[in-house]
C-alpha positions as CSV (number, residue, x, y, z in Angstrom):
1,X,-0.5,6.9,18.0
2,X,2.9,5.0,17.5
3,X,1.2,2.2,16.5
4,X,0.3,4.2,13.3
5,X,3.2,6.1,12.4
6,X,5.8,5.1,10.1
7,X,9.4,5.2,11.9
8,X,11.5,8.3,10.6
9,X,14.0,5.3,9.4
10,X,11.3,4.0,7.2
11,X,9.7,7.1,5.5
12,X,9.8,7.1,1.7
13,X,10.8,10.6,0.9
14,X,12.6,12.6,-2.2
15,X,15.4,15.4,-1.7
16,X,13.9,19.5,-2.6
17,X,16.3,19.1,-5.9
18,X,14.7,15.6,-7.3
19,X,13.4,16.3,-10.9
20,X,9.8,15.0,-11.7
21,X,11.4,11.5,-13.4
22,X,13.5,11.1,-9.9
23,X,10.0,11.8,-8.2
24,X,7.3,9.4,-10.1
25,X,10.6,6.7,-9.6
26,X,10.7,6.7,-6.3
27,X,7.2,6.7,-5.9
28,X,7.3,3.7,-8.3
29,X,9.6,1.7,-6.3
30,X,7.9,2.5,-2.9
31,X,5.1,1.6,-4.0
32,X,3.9,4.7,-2.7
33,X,2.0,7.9,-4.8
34,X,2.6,10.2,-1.3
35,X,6.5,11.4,-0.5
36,X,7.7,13.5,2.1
37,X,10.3,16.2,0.4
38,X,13.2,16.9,1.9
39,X,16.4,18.9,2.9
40,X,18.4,16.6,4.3
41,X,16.8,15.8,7.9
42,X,14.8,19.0,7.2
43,X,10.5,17.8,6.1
44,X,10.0,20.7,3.2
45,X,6.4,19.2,2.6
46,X,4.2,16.2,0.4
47,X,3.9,15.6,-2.7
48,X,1.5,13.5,-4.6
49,X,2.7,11.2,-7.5
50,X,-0.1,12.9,-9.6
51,X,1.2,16.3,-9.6
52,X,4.5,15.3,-11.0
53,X,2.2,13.0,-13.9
54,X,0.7,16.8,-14.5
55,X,4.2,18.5,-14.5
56,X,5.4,16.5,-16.7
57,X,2.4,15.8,-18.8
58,X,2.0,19.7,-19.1
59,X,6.1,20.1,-20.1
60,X,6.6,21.9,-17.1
61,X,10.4,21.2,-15.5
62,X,9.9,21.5,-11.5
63,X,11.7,19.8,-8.9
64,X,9.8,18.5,-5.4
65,X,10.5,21.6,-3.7
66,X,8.7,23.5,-6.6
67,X,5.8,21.1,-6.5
68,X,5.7,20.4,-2.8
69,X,2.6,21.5,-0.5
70,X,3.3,22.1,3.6
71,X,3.2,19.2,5.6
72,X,1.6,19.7,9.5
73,X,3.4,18.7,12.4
74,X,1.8,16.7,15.7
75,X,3.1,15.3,19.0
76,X,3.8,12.0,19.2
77,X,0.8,12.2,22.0
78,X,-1.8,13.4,19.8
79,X,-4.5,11.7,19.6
80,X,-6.2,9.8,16.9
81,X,-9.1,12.3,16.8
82,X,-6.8,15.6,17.3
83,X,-4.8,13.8,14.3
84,X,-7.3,13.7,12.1
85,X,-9.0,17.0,12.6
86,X,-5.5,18.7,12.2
87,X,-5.3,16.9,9.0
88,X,-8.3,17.2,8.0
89,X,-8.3,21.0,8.8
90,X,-4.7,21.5,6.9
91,X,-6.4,19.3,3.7
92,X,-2.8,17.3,4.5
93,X,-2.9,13.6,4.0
94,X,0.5,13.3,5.7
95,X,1.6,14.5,8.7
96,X,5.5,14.6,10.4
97,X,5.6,13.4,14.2
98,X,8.1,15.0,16.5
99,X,8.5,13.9,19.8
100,X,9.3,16.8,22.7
101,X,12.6,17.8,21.9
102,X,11.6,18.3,18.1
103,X,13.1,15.2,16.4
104,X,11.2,13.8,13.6
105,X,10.0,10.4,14.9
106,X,7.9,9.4,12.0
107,X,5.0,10.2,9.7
108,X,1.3,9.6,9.7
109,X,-1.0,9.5,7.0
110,X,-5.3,10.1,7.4
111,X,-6.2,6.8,5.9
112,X,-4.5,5.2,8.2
113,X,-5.5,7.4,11.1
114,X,-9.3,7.0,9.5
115,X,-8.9,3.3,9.1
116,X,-8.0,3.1,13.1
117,X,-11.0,5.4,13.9
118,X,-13.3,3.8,12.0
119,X,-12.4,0.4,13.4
120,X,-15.2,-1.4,15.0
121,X,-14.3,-1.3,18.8
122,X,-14.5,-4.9,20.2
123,X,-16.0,-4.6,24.1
């Protein structure tokens, strides 16, 4: 599954305290409507560009933290299948991979993992 995670260097993420504006900015510039939110090196959860649209459509003042949903955890030896169900069963799109002494290694995401598994398998 390395071959499909993002390297921990390379994940586009938003600190607990960013503000909505902060948030659909970053996402903006990523190029990206899914962020990791974070404490420092601590993963806090996702978020979805689209909830901060509806905070701040709806004059609501929340920060990532506040809008954040829990973000599963996998091996780096998971496989594709395990990957997916575990996603699938969390209703996650993102996942953080750790490798055996805990370190964050990288991130996941189910279309990605779906786009592997759905891959026609060449003989």
């Amino acid at each position: 599954m390395s071959t499909l995670q993002v390297p921990a260097g390379q994940i586009t993420s938003v600190e607990g305290s960013a503000g909505i504006e902060e948030i659909l900015r970053v996402a903006a510039d990523s190029d990206r409507t899914r962020l990791l939110v974070r404490d420092g090196d601590v993963f806090l959860g996702s978020i979805h560009a689209r909830d901060a649209l509806v905070a701040r459509a709806q004059g609501r003042a929340a920060d990532a933290r506040a809008l954040a949903r829990p973000v599963p955890e996998m091996a780096g030896d998971t496989t594709v299948t395990d990957a997916i169900d575990l996603l699938r069963g969390r209703r996650a799109s993102l996942a953080v991979v750790r490798d055996a002494s805990g370190r964050a290694t990288g991130m996941v995401s189910l279309d990605d993992l779906l786009a592997r598994f759905l891959q026609p398998q060449t003989a």
